[in-house]
PyMOL CGO cylinders between C-alpha atoms (Angstrom):
from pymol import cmd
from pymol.cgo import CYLINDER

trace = [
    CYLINDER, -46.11, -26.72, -48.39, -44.32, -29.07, -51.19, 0.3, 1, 1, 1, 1, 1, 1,
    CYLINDER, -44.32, -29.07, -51.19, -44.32, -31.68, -52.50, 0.3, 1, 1, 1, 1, 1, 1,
    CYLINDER, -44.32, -31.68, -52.50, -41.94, -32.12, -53.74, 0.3, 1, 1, 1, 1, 1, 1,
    CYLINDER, -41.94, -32.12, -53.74, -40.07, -35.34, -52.90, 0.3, 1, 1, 1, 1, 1, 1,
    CYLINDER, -40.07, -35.34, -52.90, -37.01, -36.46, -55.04, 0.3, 1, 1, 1, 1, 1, 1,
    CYLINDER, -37.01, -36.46, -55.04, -33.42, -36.15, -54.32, 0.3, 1, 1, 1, 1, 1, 1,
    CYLINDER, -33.42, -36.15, -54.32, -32.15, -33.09, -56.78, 0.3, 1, 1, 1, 1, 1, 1,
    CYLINDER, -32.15, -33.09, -56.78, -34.17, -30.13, -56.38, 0.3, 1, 1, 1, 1, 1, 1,
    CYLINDER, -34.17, -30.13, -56.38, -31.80, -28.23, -58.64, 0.3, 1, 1, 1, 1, 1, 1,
    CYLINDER, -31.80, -28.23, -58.64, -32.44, -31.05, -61.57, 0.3, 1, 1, 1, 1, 1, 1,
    CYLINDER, -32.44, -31.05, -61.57, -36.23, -30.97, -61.17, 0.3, 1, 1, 1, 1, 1, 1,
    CYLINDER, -36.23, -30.97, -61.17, -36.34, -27.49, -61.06, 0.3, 1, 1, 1, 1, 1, 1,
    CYLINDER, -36.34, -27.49, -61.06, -34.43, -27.71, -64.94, 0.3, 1, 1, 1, 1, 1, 1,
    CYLINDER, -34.43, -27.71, -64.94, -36.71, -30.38, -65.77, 0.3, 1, 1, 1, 1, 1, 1,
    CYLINDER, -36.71, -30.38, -65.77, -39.71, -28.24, -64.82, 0.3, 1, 1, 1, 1, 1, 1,
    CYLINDER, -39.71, -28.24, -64.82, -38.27, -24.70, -66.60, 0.3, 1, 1, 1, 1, 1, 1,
    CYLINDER, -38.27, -24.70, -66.60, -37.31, -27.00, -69.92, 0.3, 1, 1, 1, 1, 1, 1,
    CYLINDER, -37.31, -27.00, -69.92, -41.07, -28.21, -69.99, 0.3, 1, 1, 1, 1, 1, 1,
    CYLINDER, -41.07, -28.21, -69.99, -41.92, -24.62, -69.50, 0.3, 1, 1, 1, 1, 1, 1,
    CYLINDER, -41.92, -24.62, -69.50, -40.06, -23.27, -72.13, 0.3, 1, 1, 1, 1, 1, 1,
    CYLINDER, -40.06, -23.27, -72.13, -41.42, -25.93, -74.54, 0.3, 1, 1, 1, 1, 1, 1,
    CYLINDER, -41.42, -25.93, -74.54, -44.94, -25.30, -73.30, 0.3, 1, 1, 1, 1, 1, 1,
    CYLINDER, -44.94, -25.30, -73.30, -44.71, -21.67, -73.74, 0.3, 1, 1, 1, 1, 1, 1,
    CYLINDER, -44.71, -21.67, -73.74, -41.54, -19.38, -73.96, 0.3, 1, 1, 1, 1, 1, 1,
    CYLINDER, -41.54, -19.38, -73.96, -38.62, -18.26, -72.14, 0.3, 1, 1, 1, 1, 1, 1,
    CYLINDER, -38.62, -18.26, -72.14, -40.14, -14.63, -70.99, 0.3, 1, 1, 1, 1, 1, 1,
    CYLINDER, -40.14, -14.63, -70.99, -43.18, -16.83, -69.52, 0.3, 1, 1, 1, 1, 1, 1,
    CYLINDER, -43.18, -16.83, -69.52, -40.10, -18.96, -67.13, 0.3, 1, 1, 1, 1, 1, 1,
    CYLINDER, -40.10, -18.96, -67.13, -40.12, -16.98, -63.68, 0.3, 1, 1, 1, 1, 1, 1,
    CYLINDER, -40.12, -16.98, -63.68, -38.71, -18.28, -60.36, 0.3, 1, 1, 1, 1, 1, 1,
    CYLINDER, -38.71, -18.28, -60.36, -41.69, -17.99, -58.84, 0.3, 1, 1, 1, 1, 1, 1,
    CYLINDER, -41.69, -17.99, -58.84, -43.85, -20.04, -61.70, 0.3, 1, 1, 1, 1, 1, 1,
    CYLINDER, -43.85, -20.04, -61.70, -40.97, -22.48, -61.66, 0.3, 1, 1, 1, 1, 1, 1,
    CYLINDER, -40.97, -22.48, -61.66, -41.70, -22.96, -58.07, 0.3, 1, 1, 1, 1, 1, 1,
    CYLINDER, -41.70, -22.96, -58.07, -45.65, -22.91, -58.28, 0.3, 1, 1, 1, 1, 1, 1,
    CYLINDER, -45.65, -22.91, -58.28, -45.12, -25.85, -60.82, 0.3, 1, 1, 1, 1, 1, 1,
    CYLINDER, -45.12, -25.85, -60.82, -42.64, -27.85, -58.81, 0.3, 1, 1, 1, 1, 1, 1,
    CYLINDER, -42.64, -27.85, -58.81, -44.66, -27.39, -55.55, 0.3, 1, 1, 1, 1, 1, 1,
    CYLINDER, -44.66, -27.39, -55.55, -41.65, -25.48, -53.46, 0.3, 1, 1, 1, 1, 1, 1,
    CYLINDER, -41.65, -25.48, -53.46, -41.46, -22.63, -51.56, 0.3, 1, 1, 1, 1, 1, 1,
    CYLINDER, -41.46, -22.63, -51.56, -41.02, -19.38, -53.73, 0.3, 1, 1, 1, 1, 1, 1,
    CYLINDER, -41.02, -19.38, -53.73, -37.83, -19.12, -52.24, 0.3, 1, 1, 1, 1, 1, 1,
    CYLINDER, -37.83, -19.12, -52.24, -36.63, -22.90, -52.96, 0.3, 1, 1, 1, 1, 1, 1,
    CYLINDER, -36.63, -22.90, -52.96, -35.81, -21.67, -56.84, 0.3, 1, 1, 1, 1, 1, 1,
    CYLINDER, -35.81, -21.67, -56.84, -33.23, -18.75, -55.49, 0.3, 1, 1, 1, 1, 1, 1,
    CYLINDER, -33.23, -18.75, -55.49, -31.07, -21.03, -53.39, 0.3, 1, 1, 1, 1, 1, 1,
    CYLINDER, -31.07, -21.03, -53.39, -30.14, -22.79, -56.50, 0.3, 1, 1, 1, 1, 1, 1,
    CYLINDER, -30.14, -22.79, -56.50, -29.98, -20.24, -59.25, 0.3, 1, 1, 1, 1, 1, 1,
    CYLINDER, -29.98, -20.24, -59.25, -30.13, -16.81, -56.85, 0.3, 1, 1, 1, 1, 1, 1,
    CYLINDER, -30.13, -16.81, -56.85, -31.98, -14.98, -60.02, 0.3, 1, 1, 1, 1, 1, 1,
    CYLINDER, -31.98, -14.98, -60.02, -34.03, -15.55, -62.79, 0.3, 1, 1, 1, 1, 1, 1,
    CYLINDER, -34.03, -15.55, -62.79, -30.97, -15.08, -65.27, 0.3, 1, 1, 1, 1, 1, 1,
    CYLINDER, -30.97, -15.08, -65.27, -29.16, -17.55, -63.37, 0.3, 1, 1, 1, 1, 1, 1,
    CYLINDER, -29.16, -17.55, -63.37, -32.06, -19.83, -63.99, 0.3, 1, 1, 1, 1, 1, 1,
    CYLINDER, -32.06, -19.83, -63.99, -31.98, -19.13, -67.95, 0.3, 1, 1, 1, 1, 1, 1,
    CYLINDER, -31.98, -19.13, -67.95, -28.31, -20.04, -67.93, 0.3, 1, 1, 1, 1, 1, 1,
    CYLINDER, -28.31, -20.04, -67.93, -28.00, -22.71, -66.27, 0.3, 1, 1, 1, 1, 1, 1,
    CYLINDER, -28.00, -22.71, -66.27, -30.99, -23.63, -68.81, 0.3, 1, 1, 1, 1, 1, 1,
    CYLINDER, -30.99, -23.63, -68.81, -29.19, -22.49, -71.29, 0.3, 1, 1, 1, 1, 1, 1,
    CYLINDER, -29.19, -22.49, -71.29, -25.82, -24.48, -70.49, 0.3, 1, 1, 1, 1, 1, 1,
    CYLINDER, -25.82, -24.48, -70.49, -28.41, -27.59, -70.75, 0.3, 1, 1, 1, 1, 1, 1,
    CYLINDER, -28.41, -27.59, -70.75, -29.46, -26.99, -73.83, 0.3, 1, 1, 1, 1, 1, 1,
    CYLINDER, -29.46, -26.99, -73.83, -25.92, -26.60, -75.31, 0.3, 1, 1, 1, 1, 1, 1,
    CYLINDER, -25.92, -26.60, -75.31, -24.76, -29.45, -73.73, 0.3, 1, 1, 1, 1, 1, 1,
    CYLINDER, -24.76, -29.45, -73.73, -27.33, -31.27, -75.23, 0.3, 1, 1, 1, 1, 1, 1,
    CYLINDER, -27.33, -31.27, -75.23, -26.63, -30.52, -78.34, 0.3, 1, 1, 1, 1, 1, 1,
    CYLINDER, -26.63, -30.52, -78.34, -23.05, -30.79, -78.20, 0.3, 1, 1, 1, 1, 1, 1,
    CYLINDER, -23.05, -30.79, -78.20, -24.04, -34.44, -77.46, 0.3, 1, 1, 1, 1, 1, 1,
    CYLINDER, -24.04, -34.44, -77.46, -26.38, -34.45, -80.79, 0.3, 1, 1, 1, 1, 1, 1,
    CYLINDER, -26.38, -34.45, -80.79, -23.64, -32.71, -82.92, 0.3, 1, 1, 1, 1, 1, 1,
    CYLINDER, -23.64, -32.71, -82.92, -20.77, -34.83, -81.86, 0.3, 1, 1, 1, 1, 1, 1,
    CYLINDER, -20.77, -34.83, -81.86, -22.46, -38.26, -82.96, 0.3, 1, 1, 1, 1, 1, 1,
    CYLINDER, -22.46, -38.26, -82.96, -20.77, -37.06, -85.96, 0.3, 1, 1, 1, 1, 1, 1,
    CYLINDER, -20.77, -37.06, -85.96, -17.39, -35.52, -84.97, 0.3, 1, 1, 1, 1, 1, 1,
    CYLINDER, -17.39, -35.52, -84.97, -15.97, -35.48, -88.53, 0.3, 1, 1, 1, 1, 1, 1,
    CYLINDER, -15.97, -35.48, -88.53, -18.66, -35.06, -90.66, 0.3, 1, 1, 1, 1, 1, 1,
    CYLINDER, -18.66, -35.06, -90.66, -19.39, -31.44, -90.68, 0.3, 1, 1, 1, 1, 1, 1,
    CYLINDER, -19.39, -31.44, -90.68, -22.70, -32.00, -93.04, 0.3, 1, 1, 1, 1, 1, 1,
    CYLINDER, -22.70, -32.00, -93.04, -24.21, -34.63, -90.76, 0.3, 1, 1, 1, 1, 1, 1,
    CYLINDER, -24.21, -34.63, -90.76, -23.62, -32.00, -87.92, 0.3, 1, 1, 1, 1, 1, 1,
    CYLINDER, -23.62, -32.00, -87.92, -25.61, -29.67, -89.69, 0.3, 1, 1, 1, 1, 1, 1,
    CYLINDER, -25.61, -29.67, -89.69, -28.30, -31.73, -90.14, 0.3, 1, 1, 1, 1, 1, 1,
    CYLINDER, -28.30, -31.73, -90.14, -28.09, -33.21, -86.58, 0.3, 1, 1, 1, 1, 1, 1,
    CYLINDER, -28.09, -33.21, -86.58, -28.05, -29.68, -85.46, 0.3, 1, 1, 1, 1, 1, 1,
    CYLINDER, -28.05, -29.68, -85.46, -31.06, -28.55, -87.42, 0.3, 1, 1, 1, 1, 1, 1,
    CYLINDER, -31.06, -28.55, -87.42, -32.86, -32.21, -86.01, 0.3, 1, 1, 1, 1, 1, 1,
    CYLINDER, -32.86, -32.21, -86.01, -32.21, -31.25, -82.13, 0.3, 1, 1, 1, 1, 1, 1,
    CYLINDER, -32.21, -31.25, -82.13, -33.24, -27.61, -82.43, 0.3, 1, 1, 1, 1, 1, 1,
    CYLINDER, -33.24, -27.61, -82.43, -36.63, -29.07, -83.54, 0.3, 1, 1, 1, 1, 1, 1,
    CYLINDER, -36.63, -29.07, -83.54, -36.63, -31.25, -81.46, 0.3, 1, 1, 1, 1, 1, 1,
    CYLINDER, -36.63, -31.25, -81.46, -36.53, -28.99, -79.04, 0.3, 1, 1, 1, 1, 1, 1,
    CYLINDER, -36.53, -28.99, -79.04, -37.72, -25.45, -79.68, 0.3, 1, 1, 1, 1, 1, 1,
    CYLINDER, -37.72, -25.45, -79.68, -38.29, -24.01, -76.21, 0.3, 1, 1, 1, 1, 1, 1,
    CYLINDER, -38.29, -24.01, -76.21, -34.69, -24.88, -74.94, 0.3, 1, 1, 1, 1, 1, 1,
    CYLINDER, -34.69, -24.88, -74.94, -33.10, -24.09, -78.04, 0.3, 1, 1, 1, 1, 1, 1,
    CYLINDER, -33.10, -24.09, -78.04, -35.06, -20.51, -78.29, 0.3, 1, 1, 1, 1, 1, 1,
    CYLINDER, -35.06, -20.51, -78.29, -34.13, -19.93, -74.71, 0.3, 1, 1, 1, 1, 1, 1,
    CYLINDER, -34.13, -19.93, -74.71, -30.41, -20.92, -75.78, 0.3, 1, 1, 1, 1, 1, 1,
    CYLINDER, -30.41, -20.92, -75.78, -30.17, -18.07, -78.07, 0.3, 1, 1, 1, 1, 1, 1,
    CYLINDER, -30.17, -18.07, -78.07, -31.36, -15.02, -75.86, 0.3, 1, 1, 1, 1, 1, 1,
    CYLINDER, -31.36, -15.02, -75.86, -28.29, -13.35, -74.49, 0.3, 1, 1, 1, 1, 1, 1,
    CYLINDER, -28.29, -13.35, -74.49, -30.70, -10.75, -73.29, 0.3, 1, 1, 1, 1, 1, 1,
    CYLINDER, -30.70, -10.75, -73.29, -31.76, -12.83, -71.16, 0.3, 1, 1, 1, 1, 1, 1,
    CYLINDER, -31.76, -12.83, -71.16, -28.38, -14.62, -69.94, 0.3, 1, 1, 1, 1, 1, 1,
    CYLINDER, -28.38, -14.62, -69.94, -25.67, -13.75, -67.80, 0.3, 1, 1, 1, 1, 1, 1,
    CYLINDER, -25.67, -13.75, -67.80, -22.60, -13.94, -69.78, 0.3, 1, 1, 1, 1, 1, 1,
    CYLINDER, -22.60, -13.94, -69.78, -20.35, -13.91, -66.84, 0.3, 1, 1, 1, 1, 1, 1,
    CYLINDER, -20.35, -13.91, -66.84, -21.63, -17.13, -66.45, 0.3, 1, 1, 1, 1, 1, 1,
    CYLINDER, -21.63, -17.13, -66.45, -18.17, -19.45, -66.58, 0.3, 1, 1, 1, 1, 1, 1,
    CYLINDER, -18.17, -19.45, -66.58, -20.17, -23.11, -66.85, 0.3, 1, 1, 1, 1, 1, 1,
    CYLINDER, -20.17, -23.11, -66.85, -22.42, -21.30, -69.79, 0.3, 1, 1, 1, 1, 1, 1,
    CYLINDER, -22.42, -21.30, -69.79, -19.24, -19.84, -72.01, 0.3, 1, 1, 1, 1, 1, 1,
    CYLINDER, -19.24, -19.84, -72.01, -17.73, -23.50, -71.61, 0.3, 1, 1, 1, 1, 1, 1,
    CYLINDER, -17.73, -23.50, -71.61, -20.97, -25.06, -73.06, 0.3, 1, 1, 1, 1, 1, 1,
    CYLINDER, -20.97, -25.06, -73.06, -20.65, -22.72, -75.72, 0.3, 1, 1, 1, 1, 1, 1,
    CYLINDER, -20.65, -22.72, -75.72, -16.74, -22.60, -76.71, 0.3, 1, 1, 1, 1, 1, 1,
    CYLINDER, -16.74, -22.60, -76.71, -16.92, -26.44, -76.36, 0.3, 1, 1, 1, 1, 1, 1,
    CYLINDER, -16.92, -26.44, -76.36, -20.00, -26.64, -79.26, 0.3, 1, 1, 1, 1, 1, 1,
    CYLINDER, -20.00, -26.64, -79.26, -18.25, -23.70, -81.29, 0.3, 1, 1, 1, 1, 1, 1,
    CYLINDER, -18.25, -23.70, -81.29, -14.70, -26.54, -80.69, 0.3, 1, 1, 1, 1, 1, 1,
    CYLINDER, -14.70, -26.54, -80.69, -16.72, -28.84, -81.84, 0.3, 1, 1, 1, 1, 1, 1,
    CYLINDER, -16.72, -28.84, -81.84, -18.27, -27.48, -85.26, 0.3, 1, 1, 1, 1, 1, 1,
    CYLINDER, -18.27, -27.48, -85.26, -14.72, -25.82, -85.83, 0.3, 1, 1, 1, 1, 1, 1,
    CYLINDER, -14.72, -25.82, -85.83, -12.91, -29.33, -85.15, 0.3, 1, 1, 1, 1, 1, 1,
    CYLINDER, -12.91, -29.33, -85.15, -14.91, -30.84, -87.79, 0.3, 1, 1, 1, 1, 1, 1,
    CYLINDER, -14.91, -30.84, -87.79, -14.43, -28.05, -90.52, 0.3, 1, 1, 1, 1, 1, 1,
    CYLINDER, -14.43, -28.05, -90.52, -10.86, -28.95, -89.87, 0.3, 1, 1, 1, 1, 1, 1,
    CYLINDER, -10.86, -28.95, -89.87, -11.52, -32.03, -91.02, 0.3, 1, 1, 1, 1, 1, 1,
    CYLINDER, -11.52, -32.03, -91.02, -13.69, -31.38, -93.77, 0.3, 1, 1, 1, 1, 1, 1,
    CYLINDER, -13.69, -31.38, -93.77, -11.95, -28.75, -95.70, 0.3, 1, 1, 1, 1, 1, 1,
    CYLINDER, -11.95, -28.75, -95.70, -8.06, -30.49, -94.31, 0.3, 1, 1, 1, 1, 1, 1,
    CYLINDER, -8.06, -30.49, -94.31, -7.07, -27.10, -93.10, 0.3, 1, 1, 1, 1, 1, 1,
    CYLINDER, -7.07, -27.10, -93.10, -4.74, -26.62, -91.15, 0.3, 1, 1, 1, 1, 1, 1,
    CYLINDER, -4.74, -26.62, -91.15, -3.90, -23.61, -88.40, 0.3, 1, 1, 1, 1, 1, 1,
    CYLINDER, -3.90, -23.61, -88.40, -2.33, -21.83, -90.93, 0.3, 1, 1, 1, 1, 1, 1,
    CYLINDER, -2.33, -21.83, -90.93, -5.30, -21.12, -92.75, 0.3, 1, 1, 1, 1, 1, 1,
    CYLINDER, -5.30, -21.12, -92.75, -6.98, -20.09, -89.46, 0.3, 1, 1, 1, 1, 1, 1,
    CYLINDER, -6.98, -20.09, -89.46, -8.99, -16.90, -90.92, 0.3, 1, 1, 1, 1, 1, 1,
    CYLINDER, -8.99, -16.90, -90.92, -10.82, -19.04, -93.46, 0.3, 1, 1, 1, 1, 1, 1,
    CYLINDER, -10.82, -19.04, -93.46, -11.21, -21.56, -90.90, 0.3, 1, 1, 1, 1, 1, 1,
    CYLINDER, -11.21, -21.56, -90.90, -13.05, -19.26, -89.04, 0.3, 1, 1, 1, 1, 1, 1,
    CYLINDER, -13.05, -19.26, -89.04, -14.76, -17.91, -92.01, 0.3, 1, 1, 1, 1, 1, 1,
    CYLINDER, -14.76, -17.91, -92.01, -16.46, -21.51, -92.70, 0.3, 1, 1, 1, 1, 1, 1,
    CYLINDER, -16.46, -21.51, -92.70, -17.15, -22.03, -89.13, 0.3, 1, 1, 1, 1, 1, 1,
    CYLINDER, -17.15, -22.03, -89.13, -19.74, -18.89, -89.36, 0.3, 1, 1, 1, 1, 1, 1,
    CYLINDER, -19.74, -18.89, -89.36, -20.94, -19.69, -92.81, 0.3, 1, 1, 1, 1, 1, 1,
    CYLINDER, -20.94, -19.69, -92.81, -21.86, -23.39, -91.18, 0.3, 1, 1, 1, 1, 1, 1,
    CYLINDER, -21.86, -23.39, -91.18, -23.12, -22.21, -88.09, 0.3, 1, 1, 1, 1, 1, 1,
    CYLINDER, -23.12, -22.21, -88.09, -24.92, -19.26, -89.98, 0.3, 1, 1, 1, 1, 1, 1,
    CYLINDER, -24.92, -19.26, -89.98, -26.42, -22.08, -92.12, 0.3, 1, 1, 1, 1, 1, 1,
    CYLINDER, -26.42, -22.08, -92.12, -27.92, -24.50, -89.70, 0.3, 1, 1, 1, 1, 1, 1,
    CYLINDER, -27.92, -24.50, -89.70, -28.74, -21.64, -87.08, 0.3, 1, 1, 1, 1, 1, 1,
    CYLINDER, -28.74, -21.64, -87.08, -30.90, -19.84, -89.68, 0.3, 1, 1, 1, 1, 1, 1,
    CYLINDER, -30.90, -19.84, -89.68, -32.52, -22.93, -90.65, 0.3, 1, 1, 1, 1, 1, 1,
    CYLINDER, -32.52, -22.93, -90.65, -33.39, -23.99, -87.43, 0.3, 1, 1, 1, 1, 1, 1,
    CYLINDER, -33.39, -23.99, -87.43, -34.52, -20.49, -86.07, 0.3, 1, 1, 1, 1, 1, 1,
    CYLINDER, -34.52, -20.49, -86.07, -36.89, -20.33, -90.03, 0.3, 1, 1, 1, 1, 1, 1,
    CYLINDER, -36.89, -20.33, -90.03, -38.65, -23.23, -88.63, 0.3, 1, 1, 1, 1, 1, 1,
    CYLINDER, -38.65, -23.23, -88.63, -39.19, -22.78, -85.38, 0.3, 1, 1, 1, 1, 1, 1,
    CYLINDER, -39.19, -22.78, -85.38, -40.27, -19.35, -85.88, 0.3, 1, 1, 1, 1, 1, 1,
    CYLINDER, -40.27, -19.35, -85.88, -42.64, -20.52, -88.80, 0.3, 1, 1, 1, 1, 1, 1,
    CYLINDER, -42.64, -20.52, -88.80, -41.35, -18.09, -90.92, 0.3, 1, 1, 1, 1, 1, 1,
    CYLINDER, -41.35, -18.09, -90.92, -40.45, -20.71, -93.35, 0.3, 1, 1, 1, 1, 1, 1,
    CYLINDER, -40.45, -20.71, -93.35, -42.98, -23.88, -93.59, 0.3, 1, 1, 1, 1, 1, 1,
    CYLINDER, -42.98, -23.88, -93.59, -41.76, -26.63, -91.91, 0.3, 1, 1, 1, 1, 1, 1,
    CYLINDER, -41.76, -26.63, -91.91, -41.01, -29.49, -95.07, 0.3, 1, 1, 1, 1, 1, 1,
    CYLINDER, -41.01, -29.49, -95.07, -42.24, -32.87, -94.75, 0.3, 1, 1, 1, 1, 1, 1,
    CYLINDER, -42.24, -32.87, -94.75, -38.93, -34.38, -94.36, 0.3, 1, 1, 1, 1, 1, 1,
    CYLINDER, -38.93, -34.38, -94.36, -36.88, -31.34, -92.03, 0.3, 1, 1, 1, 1, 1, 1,
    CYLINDER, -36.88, -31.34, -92.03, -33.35, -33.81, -92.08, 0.3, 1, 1, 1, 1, 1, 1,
    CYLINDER, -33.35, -33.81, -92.08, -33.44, -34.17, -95.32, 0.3, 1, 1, 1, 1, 1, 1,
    CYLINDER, -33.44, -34.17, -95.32, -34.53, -30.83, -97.10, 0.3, 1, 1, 1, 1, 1, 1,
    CYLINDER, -34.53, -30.83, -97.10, -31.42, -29.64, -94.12, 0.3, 1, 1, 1, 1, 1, 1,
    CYLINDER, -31.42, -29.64, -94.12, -28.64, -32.11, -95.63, 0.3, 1, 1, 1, 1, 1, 1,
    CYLINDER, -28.64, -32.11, -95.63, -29.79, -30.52, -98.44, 0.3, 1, 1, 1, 1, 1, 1,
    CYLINDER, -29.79, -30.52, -98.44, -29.41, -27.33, -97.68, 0.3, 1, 1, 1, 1, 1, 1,
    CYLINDER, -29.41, -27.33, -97.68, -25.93, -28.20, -95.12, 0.3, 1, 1, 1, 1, 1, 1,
    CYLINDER, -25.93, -28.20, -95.12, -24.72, -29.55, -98.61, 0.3, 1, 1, 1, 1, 1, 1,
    CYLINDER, -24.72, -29.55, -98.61, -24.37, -26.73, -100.50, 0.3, 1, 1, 1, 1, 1, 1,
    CYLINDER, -24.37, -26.73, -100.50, -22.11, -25.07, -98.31, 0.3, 1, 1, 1, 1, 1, 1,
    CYLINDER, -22.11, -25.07, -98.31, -18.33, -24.92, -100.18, 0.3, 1, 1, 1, 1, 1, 1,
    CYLINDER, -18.33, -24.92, -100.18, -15.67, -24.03, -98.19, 0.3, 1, 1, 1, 1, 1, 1,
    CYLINDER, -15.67, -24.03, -98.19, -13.14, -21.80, -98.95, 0.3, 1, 1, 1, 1, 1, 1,
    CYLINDER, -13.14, -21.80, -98.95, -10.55, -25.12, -99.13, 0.3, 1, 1, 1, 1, 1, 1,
    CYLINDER, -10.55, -25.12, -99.13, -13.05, -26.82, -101.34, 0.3, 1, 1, 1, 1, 1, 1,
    CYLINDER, -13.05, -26.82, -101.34, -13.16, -24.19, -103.60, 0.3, 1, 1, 1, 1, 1, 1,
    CYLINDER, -13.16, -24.19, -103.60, -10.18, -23.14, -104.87, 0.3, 1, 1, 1, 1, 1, 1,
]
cmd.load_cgo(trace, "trace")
């Protein structure tokens, strides 16, 4: 019945869900479909993610690893994280949709919280550096870190949605935009 041939079913079966989220959206990603388009069993899927949330996550945790990758080009430079952040999420709509969904996650899900505490590190790390905070001023630390993420998130999520229109020049108009950000350091 397959044909499928390659080495890492698990892999191919990501591959084939991102393309389907791209192609369409995250309610439209079943086990079954994901095994119709990979030409295995309808079972194959479930030995690999046992449910369709399982799936998601482990879709999810891609996604977020992903970007982590994109963000951290720029470890110290919270503003060129921003913009990097705004660039994958376009980049990549249908992962990074799927990405923000808990509904559809499983939160128990000990490889997805890692992929997310390590990009939420990773934002707060360089707010650390931007604003030269230190742990004593944890609560504004924190503060910043959800007025950044709030920033680029937004952004991204205007776009994607077309609720905003999409500018000719997305990186720029969001350095921009990731530049008028003042943080609570910066400010007083």
């Amino acid at each position: 019945m397959s044909d499928y041939h390659h080495g890492n079913l698990r892999c191919a079966l990501l591959d084939e869900a991102e393309l389907m989220a791209e192609e369409a959206n995250a309610e439209a990603i079943t086990l079954r479909a994901l095994a119709r388009k990979t030409g295995v069993s309808h079972s194959a899927p479930v030995h690999h993610f046992a449910t369709r949330q399982g799936l998601l996550s482990a879709l999810s945790t891609r996604g977020l690893e992903q970007l982590l990758a994109a963000i951290t080009k720029h470890p110290s430079d919270i503003y060129a994280m921003g913009v990097e952040y705004v660039s994958w999420a376009l980049e990549h709509p249908g992962l990074y949709t799927v990405m923000w969904q808990p509904r559809l996650l499983d939160d128990t899900d000990s490889r997805l919280n890692d992929a997310r505490n390590a990009t939420w590190d990773a934002l707060t790390n360089a707010l650390t550096t931007a604003t030269q905070q230190s742990a004593a001023h944890e609560a504004e630390l924190r503060i910043d870190a959800y007025a950044a993420f709030s920033i680029v998130h937004g952004l991204a999520s205007l776009w994607i949605n077309k609720a905003l229109p999409l500018p000719e020049s997305p990186a720029e108009l969001a350095a921009q935009v990731t530049r008028r950000l003042c943080f609570a350091s910066n400010s007083s």
